[in-house]
C-alpha positions as CSV (number, residue, x, y, z in Angstrom):
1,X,40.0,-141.3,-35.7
2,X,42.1,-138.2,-35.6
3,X,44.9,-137.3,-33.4
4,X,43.5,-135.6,-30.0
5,X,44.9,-132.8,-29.0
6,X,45.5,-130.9,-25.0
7,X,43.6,-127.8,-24.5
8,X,43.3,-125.6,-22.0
9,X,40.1,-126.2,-20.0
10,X,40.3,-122.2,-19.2
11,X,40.2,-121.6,-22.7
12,X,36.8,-123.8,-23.3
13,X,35.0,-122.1,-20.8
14,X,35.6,-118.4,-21.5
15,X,34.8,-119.3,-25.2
16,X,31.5,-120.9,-24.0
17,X,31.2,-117.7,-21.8
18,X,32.1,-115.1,-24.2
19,X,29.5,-116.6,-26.9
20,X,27.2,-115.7,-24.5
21,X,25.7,-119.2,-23.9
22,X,25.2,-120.3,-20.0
23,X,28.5,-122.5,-19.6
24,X,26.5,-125.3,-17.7
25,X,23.7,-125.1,-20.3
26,X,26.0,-125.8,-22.7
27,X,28.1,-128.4,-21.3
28,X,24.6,-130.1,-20.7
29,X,23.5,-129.8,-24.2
30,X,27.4,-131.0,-25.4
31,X,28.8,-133.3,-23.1
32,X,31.5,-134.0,-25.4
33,X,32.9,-130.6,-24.3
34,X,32.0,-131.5,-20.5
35,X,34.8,-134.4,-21.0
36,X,37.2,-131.7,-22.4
37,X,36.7,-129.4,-19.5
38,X,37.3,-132.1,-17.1
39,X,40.5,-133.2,-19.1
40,X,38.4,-137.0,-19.0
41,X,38.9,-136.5,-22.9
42,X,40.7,-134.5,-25.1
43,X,39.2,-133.0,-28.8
44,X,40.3,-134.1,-31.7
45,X,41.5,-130.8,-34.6
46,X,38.0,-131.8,-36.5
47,X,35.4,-131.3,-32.8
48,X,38.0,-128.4,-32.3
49,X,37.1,-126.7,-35.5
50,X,33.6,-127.7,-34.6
51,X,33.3,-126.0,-31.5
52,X,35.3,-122.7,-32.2
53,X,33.3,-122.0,-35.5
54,X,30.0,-123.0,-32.5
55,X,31.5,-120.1,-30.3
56,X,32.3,-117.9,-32.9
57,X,35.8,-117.4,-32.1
58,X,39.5,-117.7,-34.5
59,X,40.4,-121.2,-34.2
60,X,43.8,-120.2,-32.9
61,X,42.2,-118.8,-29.8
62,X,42.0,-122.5,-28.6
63,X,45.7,-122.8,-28.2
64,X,46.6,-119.8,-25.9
65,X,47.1,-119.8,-22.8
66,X,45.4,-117.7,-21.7
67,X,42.2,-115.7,-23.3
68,X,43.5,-112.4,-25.4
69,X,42.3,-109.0,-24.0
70,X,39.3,-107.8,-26.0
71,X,38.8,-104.1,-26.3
72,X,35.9,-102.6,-27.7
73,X,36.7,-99.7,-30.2
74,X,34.2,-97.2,-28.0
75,X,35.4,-93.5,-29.8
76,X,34.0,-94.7,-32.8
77,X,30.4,-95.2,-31.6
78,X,30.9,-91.9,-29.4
79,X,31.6,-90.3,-33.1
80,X,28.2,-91.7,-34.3
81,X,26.4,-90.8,-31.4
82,X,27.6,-87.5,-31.6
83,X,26.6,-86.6,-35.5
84,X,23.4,-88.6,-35.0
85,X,22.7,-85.8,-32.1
86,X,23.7,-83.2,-34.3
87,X,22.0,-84.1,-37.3
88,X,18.3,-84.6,-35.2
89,X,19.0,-80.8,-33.7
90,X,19.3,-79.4,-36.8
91,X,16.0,-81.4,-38.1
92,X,14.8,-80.3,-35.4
93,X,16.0,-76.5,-35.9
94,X,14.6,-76.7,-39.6
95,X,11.1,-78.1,-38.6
C-alpha cells in the first residue's frame, strides 16, 4: 500500500464542483472520496492521480491551499464574434 497523503477537503470539493459533477452525486457514486472529504481517510499519490485525471484538473491543484483563480480569456471570443458578424453582413450585402 502506498504512503497516504493530507489534502485539503476544500480542494476535493471545488474539483468535484468545477468538473461539473453534482458533489453529492459523486461522493455517492465514490465513497472513497466521501472518506477523504470527511478526513475519515486520506488518498494515497496513485487514488490522487486517479481522481484529478477523473476531474480533469493538473495534479498539482490538489496540494494548494486554496483553489487558483480561473479567468476565462473572454476578448478573444468577442474577436470571433465580431468577424463572424462581419463576415455574415457582407454575405449578406453580396447576396
Amino acid at each position: 500500500m502506498g504512503a497516504e497523503i493530507n489534502i485539503n477537503p476544500t480542494m476535493l470539493t471545488w474539483a468535484i464542483a468545477r468538473a461539473g459533477y453534482i458533489v453529492d452525486d459523486f461522493l455517492e457514486k465514490f465513497p472513497n472520496v466521501k472518506k477523504w472529504i470527511e478526513q475519515i481517510k486520506s488518498p494515497t499519490v496513485k487514488q490522487l492521480e486517479e481522481f484529478a485525471r477523473r476531474v480533469h484538473i493538473p495534479f498539482g491543484y490538489l496540494f494548494l491551499q486554496e483553489p487558483p483563480k480561473e479567468q476565462i480569456p473572454f476578448p478573444f471570443l468577442e474577436q470571433v464574434t465580431i468577424k463572424l458578424i462581419r463576415l455574415v453582413l457582407m454575405y449578406m450585402i453580396l447576396y
